[in-house]
N, C-alpha and C positions, 0 to 999 in steps of 0.2 A: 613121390607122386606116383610111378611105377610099380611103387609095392603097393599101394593103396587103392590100383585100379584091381592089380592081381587079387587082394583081396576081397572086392567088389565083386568081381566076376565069379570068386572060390566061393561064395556065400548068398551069392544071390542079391546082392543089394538089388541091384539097378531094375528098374520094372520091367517086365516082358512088354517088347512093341507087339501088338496084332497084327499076324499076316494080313497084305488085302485082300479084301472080300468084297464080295457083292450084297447090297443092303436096297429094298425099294422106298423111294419116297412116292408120295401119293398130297393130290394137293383139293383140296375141299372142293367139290363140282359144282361152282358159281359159274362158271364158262362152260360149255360145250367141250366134249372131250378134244375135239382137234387145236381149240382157241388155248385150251388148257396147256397142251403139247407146243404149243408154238411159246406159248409164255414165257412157260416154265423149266424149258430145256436149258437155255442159258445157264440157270439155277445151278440145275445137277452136274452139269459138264464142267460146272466152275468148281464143285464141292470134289467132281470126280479128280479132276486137275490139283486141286489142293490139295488133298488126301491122299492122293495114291490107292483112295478104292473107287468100288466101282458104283457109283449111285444112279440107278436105274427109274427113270420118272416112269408113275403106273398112273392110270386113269381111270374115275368111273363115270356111268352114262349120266346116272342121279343121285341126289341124295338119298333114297333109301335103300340101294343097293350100297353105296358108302355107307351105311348106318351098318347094315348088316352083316357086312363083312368085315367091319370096327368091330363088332361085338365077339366075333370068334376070335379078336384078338391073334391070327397067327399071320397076316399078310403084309402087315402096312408095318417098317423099319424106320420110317422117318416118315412126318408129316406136317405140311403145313395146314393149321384150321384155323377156325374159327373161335372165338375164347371158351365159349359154353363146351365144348366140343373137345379142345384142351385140359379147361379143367377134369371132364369128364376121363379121360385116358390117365390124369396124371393118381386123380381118387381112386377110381378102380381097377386101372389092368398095370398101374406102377410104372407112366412115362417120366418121361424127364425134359426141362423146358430148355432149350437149349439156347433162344435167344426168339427177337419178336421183330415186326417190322416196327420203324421207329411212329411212335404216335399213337390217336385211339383212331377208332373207326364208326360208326353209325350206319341206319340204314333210312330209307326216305322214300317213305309214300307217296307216288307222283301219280299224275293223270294226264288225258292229253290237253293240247292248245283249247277246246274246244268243251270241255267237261263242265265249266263251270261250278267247280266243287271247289270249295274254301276251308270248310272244316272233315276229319275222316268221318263224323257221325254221318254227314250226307250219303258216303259211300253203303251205307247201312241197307242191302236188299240189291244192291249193285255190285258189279262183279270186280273182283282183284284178283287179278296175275300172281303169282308166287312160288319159289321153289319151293318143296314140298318138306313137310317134317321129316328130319330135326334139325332144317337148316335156322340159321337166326334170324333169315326175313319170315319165315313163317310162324315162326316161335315170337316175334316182335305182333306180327299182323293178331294174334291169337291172344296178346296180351291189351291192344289195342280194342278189342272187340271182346269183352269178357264175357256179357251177356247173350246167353246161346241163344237167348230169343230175338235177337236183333244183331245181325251179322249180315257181314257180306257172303257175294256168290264167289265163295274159291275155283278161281282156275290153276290148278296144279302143272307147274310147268317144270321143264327139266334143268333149266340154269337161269339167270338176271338176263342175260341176250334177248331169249323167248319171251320171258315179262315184258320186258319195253318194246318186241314187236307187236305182242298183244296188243297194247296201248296203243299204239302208232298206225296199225292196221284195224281199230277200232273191235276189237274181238273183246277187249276187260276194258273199262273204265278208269281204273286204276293199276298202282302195281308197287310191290315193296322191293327196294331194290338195293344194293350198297352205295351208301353216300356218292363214293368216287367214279360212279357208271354216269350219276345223274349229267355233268357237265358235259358227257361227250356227246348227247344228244341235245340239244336245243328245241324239240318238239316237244318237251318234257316240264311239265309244271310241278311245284313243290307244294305239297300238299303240307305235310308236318315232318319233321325228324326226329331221331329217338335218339335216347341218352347214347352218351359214347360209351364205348368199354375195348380193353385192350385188343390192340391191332392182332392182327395175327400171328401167331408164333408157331415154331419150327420145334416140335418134340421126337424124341428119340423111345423106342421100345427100350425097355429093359435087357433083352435079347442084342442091342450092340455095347460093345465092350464098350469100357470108359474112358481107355483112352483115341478109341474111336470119336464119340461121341464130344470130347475135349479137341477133338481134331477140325469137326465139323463146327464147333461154335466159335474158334479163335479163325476159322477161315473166313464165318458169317460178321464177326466182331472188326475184322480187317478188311475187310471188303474196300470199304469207303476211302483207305490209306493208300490202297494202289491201283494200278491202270486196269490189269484185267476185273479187279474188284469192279470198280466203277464201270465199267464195259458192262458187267452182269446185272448190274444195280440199273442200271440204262435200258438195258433189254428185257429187262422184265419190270421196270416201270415202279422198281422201290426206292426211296430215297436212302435209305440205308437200313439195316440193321441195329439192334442194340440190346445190350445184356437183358434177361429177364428170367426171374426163377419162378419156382412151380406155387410158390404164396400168391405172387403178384396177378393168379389165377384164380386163385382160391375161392369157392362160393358161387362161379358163375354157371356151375353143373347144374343150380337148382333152376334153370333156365329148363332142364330138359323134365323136371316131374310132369307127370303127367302123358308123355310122351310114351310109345307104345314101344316097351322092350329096356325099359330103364332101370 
């Protein structure tokens, strides 16, 4: 057995482990950057903790400064998006999907107590709240409304928070929002909801090693087995994680044609 490590070590068998490093995660700008930082820290301090590197959470203000600093491709090490968004990194600049929050996700045209709107054609010449392309409530709202001759009044807002203050403080009518925001407000009526498609997932640049990246999905895959796991799962308000690869994505990039920079 001793000669057979000597020889492992004389030839190279064994894989080279990656020194630790520093890598930034970056997480799709649905929250306000500060709500974002309070989230999602949990997250990175647990990956940091697991790993033995250093995962540094980064933020932006809105989604077209995240669009546009996506597309240079040289900042964002890790990220959690949205699916179109995913797919989009994994076809063009060669991410890799490391795993998803467990379930799908949708998003949900709401208005307030007082709108009296039942169908979204009523919204037609009235105003809707929404983060701004190429996020997937504005890519939803855009598909909802095909006809350029009959649309609503966009109010371009910087995260889902902003949307349903619009709403509530009576400034939009409406507003497209992610499924899981709708229940924390109760002033919030359901207008329609849209197809599901996969929850979010956590992809890696091609720029981190692979067994980095093997590092950070057996951390997200175990999460749910142990204390600090669940601690992080708790604090950032996932039910778990769960395996998911870069097929299970596949197709939802054509969510973005059309969109300015694609």
């Amino acid at each position: 057995m001793f000669r057979g490590f000597l020889v492992a070590v004389t030839f190279g068998i064994f894989a080279p482990v990656t020194q630790a490093g520093e890598y930034t995660f970056v997480v799709q700008p649905i929250l306000p950057a500060e709500q974002t930082k309070e989230a999602f820290l949990p997250l990175t301090q647990y990956l940091s903790r697991q790993t033995g590197h250093d995962i540094k959470l980064v933020t932006s203000i809105n989604f077209l400064s995240y669009w546009e600093t996506m597309k240079k491709n040289t900042q964002y090490d890790l990220v959690l998006d949205a699916a179109h968004l995913t797919a989009y990194r994994v076809k063009r600049m060669g991410y890799n999907v490391l795993a998803k929050r467990a379930d799908a996700v949708s998003y949900t045209l709401v208005t307030g107590e007082n709108a009296d709107v039942l169908e979204p054609e009523e919204l037609i010449g009235k105003s809707i709240a929404s983060i701004g392309s190429p996020s997937l409530g504005m890519l939803r709202v855009e598909e909802m409304f095909p006809n350029p001759l009959r649309q609503p009044v966009i109010i371009e807002v910087n995260n889902s928070v902003d949307s349903i203050k619009k709403v509530i403080e009576g400034k939009a009518v409406g507003a497209m929002v992610p499924t899981p925001l709708v229940g924390q407000y109760p002033q919030l009526i359901t207008v329609t909801t849209t197809e599901q498609v996969p929850h979010t997932a956590i992809s890696a640049s091609s720029s981190v090693p692979a067994d980095v990246q093997n590092a950070i999905r057996k951390a997200l895959l175990d999460a749910s087995k142990t204390e600090a796991g669940q601690q992080m799962l708790s604090a950032i308000n996932f039910p778990s994680f769960e395996a998911a690869t870069n097929e299970q994505y596949n197709g939802y990039e054509s969510l973005l044609e059309g969109v300015w920079g694609y």
